[in-house]
C-alpha positions in Angstrom: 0.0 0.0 0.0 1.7 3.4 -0.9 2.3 5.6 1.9 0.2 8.8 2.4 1.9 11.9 2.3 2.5 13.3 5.8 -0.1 16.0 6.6 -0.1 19.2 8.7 -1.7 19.5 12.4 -4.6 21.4 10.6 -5.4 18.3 8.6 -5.7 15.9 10.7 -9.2 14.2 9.7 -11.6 13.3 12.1 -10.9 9.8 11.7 -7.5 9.9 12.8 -8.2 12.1 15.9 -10.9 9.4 17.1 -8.7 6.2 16.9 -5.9 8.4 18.1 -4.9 7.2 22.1 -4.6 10.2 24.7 -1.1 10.5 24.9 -0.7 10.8 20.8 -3.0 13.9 21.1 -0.7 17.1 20.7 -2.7 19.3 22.6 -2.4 17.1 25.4 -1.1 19.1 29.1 1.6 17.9 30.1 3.7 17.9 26.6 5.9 20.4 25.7 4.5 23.8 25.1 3.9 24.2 21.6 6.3 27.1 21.2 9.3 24.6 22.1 8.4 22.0 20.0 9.9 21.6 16.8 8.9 20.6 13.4 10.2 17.4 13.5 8.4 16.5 16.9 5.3 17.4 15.8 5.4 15.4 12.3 6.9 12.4 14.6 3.9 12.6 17.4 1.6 12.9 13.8 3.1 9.6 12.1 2.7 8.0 15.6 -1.2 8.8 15.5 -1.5 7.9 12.4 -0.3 4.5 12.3 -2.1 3.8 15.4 -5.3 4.7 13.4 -4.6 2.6 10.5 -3.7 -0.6 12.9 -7.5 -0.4 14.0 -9.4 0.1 10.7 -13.1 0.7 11.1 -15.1 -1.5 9.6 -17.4 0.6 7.7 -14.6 2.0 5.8 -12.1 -1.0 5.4 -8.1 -0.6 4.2 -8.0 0.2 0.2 -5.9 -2.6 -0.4 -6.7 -3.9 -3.9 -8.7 -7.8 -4.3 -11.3 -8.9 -2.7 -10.4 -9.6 0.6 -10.9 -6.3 1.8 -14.6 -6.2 1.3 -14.6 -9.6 2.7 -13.3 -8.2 6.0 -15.5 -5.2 6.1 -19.1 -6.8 8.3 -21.0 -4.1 7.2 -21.0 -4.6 3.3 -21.2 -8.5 4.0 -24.5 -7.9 5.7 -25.7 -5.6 3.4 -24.8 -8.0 0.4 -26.3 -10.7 2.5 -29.4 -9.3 2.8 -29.3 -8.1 -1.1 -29.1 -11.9 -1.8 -32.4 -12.6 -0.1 -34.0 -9.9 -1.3 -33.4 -10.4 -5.1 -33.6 -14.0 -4.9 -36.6 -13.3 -3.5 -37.9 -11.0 -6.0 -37.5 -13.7 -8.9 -38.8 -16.2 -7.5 -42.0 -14.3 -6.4 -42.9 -14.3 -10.2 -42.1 -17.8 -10.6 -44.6 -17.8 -7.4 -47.4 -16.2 -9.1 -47.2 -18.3 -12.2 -47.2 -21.7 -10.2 -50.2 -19.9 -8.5 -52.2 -18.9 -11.6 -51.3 -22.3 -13.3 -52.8 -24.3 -10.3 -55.4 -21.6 -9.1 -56.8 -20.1 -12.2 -56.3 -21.0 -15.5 -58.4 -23.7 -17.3 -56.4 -26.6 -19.1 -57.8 -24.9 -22.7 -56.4 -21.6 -21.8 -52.8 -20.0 -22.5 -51.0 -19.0 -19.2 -49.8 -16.0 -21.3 -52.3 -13.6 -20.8 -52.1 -14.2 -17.5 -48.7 -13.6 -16.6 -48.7 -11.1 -18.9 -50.9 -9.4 -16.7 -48.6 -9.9 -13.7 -45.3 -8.6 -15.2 -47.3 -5.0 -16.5 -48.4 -4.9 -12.8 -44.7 -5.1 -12.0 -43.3 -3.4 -14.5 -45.5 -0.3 -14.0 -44.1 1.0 -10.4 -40.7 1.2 -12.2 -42.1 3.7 -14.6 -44.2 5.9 -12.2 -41.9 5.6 -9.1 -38.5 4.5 -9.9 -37.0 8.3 -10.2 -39.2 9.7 -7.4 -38.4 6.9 -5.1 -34.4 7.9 -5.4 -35.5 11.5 -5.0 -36.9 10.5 -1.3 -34.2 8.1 -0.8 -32.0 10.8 -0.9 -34.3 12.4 1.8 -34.6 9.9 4.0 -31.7 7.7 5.9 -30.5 4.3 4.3 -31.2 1.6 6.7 -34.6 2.0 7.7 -35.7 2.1 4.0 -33.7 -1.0 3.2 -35.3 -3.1 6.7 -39.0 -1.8 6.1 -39.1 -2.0 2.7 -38.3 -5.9 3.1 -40.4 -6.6 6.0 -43.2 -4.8 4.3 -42.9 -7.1 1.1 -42.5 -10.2 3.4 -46.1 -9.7 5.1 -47.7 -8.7 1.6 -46.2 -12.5 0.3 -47.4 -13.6 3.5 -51.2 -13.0 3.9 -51.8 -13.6 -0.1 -53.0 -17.4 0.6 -55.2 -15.9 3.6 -56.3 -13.5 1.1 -57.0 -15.9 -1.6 -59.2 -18.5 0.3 -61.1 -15.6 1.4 -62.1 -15.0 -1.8 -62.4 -18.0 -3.4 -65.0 -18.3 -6.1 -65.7 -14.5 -6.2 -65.4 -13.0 -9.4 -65.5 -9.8 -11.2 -66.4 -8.6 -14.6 -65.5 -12.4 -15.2 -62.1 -12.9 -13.6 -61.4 -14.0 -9.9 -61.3 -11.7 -7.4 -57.8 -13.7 -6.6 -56.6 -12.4 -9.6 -56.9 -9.1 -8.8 -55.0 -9.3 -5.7 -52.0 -10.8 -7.5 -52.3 -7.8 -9.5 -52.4 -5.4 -6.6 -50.0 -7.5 -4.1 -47.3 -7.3 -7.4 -47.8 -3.5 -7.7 -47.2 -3.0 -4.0 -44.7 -5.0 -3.8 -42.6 -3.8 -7.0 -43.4 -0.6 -5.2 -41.6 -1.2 -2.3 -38.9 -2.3 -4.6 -38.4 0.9 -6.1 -37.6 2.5 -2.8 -35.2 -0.5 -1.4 -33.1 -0.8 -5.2 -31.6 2.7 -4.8 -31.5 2.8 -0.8 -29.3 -0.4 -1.2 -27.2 1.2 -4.3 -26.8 4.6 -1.8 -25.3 2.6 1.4 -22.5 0.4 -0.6 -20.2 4.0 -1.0 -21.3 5.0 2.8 -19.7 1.3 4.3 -17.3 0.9 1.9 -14.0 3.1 1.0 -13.8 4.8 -2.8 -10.2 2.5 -3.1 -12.7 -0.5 -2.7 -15.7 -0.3 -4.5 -14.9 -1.9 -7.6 -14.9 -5.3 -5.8 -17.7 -4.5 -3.7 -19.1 -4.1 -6.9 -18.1 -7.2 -8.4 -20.2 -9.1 -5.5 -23.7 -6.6 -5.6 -23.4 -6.4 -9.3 -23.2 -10.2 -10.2 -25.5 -11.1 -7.6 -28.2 -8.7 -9.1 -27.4 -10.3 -12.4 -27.3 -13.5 -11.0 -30.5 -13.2 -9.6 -32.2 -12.5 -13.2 -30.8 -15.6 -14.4 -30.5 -18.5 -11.4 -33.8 -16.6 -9.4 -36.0 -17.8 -12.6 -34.0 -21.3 -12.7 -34.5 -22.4 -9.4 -37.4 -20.7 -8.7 -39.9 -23.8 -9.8 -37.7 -26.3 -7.5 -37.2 -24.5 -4.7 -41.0 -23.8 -4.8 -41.7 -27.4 -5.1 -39.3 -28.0 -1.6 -41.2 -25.5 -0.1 -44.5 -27.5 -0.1 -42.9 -30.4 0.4 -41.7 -29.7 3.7 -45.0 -28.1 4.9 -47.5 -30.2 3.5 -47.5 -32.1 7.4 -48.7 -28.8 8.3 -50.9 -27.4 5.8 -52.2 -30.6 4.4 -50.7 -30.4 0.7 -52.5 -26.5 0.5 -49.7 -25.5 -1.3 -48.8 -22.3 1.3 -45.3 -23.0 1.3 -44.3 -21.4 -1.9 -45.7 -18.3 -0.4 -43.8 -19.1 3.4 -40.9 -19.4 1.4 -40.6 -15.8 -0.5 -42.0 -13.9 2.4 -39.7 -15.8 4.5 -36.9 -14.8 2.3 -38.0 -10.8 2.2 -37.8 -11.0 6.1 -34.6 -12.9 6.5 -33.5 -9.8 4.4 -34.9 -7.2 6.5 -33.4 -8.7 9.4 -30.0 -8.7 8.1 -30.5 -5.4 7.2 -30.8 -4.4 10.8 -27.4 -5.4 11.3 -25.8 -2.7 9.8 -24.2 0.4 10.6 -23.8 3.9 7.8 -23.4 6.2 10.4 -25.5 8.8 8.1 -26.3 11.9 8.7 -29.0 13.6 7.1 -29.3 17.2 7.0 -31.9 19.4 6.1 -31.8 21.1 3.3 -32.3 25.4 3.9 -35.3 25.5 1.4 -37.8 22.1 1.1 -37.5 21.3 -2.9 -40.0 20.1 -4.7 -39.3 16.4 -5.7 -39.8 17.2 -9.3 -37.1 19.6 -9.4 -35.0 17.2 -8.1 -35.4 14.3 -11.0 -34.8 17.0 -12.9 -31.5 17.6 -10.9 -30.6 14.0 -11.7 -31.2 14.2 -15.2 -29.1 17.4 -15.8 -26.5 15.5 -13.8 -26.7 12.5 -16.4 -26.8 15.0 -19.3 -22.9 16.8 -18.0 -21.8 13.7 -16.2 -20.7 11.8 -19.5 -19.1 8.7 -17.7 -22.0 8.1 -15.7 -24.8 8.3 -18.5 -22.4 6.0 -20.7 -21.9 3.9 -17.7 -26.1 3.6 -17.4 -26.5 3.2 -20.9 -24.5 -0.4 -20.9 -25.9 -1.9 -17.8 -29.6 -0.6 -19.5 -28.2 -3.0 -22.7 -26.4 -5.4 -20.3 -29.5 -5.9 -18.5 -32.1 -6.2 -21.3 -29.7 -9.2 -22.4 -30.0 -11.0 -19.7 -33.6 -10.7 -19.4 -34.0 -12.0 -22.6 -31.6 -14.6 -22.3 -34.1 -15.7 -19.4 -36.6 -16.2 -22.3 -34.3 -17.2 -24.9 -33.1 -20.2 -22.6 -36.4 -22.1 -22.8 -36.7 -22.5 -26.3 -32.7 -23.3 -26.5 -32.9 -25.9 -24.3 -35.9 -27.3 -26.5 -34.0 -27.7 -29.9 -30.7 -29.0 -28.0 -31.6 -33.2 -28.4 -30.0 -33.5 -25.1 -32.5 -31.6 -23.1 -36.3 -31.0 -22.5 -37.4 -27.5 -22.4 -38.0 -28.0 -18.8 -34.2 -28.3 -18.5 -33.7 -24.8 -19.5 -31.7 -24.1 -15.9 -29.2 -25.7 -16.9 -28.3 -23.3 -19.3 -28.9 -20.4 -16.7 -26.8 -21.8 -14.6 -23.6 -22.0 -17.3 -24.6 -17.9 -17.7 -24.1 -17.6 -13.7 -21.1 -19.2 -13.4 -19.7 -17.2 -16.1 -20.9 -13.9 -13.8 -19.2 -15.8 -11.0 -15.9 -16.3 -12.5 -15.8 -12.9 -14.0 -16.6 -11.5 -10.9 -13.3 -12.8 -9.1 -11.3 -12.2 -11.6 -12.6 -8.2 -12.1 -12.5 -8.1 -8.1 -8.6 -9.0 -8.3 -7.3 -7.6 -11.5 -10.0 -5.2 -12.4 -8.3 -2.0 -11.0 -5.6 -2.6 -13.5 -7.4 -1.1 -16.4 -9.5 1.7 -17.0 -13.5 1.2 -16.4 -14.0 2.1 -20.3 -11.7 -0.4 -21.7 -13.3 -3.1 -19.1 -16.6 -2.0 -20.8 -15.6 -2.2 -24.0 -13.7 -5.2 -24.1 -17.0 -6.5 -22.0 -19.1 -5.4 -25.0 -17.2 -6.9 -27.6 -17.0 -10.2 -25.9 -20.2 -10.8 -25.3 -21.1 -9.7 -29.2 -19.1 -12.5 -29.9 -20.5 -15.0 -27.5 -24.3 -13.9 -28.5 -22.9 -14.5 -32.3 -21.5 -17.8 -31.4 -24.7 -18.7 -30.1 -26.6 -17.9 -33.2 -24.0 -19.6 -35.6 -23.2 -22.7 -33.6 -24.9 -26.1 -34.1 -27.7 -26.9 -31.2 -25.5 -29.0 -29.1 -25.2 -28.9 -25.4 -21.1 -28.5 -25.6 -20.9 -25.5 -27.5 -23.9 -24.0 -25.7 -22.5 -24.0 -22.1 -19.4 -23.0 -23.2 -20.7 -19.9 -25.2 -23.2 -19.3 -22.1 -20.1 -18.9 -19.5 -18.3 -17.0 -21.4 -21.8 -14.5 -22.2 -21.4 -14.6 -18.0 -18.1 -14.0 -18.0 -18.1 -10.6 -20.2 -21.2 -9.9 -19.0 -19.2 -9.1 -15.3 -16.5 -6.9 -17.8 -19.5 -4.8 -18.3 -21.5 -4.4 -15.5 -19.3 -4.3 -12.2 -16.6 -1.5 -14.0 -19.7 0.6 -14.7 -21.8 0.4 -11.7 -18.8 1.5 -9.8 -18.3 4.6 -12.1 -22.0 5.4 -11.2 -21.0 5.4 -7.3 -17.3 6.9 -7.6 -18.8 10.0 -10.4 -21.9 10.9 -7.9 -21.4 13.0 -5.2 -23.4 11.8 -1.9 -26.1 14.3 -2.5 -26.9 13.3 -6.0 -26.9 9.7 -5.1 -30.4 9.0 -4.7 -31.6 10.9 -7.4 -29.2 9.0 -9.7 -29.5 5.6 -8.5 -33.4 6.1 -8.9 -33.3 7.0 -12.7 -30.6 4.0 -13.0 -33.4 1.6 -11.1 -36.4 3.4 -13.5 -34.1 2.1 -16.4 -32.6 -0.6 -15.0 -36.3 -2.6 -14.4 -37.9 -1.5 -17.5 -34.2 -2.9 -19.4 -35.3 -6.0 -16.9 -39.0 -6.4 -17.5 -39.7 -5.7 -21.1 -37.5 -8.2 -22.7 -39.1 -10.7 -21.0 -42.3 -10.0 -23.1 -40.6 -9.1 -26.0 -38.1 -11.9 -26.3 -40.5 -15.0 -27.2 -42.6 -12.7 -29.3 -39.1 -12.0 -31.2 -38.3 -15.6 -31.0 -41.5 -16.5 -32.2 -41.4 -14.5 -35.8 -37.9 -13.8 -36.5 -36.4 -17.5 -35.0 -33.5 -17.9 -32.2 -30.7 -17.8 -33.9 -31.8 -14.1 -35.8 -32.8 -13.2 -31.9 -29.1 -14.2 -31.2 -28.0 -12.5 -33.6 -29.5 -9.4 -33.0 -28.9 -8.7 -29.3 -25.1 -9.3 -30.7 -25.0 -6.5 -32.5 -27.1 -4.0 -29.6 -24.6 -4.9 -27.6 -21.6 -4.0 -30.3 -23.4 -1.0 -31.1 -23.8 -0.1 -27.1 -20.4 -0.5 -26.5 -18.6 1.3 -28.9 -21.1 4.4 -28.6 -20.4 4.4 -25.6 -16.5 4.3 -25.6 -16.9 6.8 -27.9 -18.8 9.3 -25.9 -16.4 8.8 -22.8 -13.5 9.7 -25.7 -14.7 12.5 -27.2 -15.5 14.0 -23.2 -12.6 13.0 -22.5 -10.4 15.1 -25.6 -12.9 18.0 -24.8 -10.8 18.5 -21.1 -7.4 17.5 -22.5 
């Protein structure tokens, strides 16, 4: 670790004063008066204070020393990640949740389930568009940790009380659909409500545990398991469902409420976590109350000077959409392989997460080596050629996996580097404001594909679909190396 320059009694930071021991202090009575003492004794008593601060780090602000390690030292961000775990594995498989509950509650054997859980993901998809920005705005407002516990708890007792809700209403309809149906729709929307405060709380807190010197690999852990969660939440979703009920049909006599025990379990395991940690905030008010429309419009003036970060949100808005397509995509790869059924589409999910898992590691140990646009673009480029290879190799399981890890793999070179330029460009003020338009993007980049995909799949075939999302992702990439080029010639 290089050595910090040696600093003057006047700056001293608070840090160093408060791990400092009595006798290091140099106001302290009975050293020598300050008009006797030289220089040299005062930069020696300094050096001693200092290195007695850095032998006990704090750990909401751990040593910048490069890898991973670091952030696996620091409590704080472990808890914090912990509890991110549960809550977007949660997330995911709540929709897998209310498709097992519409297939088995609901839908006739002569209908299509589409309809239906199209239905669900507009319901979710909807509080991303209305709240998403205004959310960060009040994030910003309000201090970290509460929002991140209640909004958790909160979504835990909404999965909770739906198969209270539901036998309640059973056989009540209206204007021809079950009354059931209607609270799905309404317990989705709350709960993707909730979401929209928790996504940009949780983005907020990572820069106020963790030091600057660190956040790419704190990054590499909260941005792989948020991708991650898009493609293993919808893979073992069904499973883990089905374990669920298993283990509580003694109890609720094969009803089926452990699917729903299971996700609101998960949201309060989160919340609970989330309890754990410590930001040490401090909110201030501001001297005039703002309207919260003036401040989106904050953020997106921010965006429009702040070239890094609105090149940095434009991949992970293309990075995203990928994956949720690839979500899609899987299904109907895993039905012309020979190998597998079309049921066995986790498999292939699963090659895609250990891809993210590997390129994680490795960006979280060598990462800091290059610069975060030529980790982006190389990331790009990569994955244009995995997404190619996928449209241009034979339907085999080999080549498949392969191509799928390595889609993972670049897919980590793209999204860690450029969620940590989001949190090292924004100042603390700006942060929820930001990380509220990124979570607006960011779950409309999520949610749409997920319609769009089979539709695409359906007219223009896979390997065109393949083909296709290779060259957005190209296109993404280079535009946006090129943006972050041109800025950058502009203050050479």
């Amino acid at each position: 670790m290089l050595r910090e320059p040696e600093p003057n009694i006047e700056d001293i930071n608070s840090e160093s004063i408060s791990h400092s021991t009595p006798h290091t202090r140099p106001d302290q009575p009975n050293q020598v008066s300050p008009d006797k003492v030289s220089l040299e004794q005062s930069k020696s008593r300094l050096q001693k204070s200092q290195s007695k601060s850095q032998g006990a780090v704090s750990e909401t602000a751990v040593s910048g020393t490069a890898g991973l390690w670091p952030v696996f030292r620091n409590r704080n961000f472990l808890t914090l990640w912990s509890g991110q775990v549960f809550s977007q594995m949660a997330d995911k498989i709540y929709l897998v949740l209310m498709i097992a509950i519409i297939s088995d509650t609901f839908k006739s054997p002569d209908q299509t389930i589409s309809g239906w859980v199209s239905a669900i993901m507009i319901a979710f998809t909807i509080p991303a568009v209305l709240f998403g920005s205004l959310a960060g705005v009040y994030v910003d407002r309000w201090k970290k940790k509460p929002v991140l516990v209640m909004t958790n708890l909160l979504r835990g007792l909404l999965v909770a009380v739906l198969p209270a809700l539901l036998w309640v209403t059973k056989g009540w309809d209206i204007a021809g659909l079950p009354v059931g149906f209607y609270i799905l729709l309404l317990d989705t929307f709350l709960i993707s409500t909730l979401t929209q405060f928790f996504a940009p709380a949780e983005q907020a807190a990572i820069p106020l545990i963790v030091k600057e010197s660190n956040l790419l690999p704190a990054n590499s852990l909260y941005t792989t398991t948020m991708m991650a969660s898009v493609i293993i939440g919808f893979a073992v979703g069904e499973p883990a469902l089905a374990l669920a009920d298993a283990w509580l049909a003694p109890i609720d006599q094969g009803t089926g409420v452990g699917k729903s025990v299971l996700v609101g379990v998960s949201y309060a395991v989160a919340g609970v976590l989330l309890l754990l940690i410590t930001t040490n905030e401090v909110i201030t008010e501001p001297a005039q109350s703002s309207k919260a429309w003036e401040d989106i419009k904050d953020g997106l003036k921010y965006l429009q000077k702040q070239v890094q970060v609105r090149s940095a949100l434009i991949q992970l808005t293309v990075l995203f959409s990928v994956f949720a397509a690839l979500a899609v995509l899987a299904v109907r790869l895993a039905e012309v392989i020979p190998t597998l059924r079309s049921s066995q589409f986790g498999f292939l999910l699963a090659a895609g997460g250990v891809g993210l898992a590997v390129g994680a590691i490795a960006i979280g140990q060598f990462g800091q080596r290059f610069s975060r646009p030529q980790l982006g673009l190389a990331g790009s480029l990569g994955m244009a050629a995995t997404l190619t290879g996928l449209s241009l190799a034979p339907a085999q399981i080999g080549p498949s996996l392969v191509l799928l890890v390595g889609l993972g793999f670049f897919g980590a070179m793209i999204g860690i580097p450029m969620q940590t330029t989001i949190q090292e460009k924004t100042p603390e003020e700006m942060r929820g404001k930001v990380f509220g338009l990124q979570n607006n993007v960011v779950n409309i980049a999520l949610s749409l594909p997920l319609a769009l995909a089979g539709i695409a799949e359906t007219f223009l075939g896979l390997r065109a679909v393949f083909g296709l999302l290779a060259m957005m992702v190209a296109i993404g990439g280079f535009f946006t190396w090129s943006l972050v080029k041109a800025a950058a010639k502009k203050t050479a």
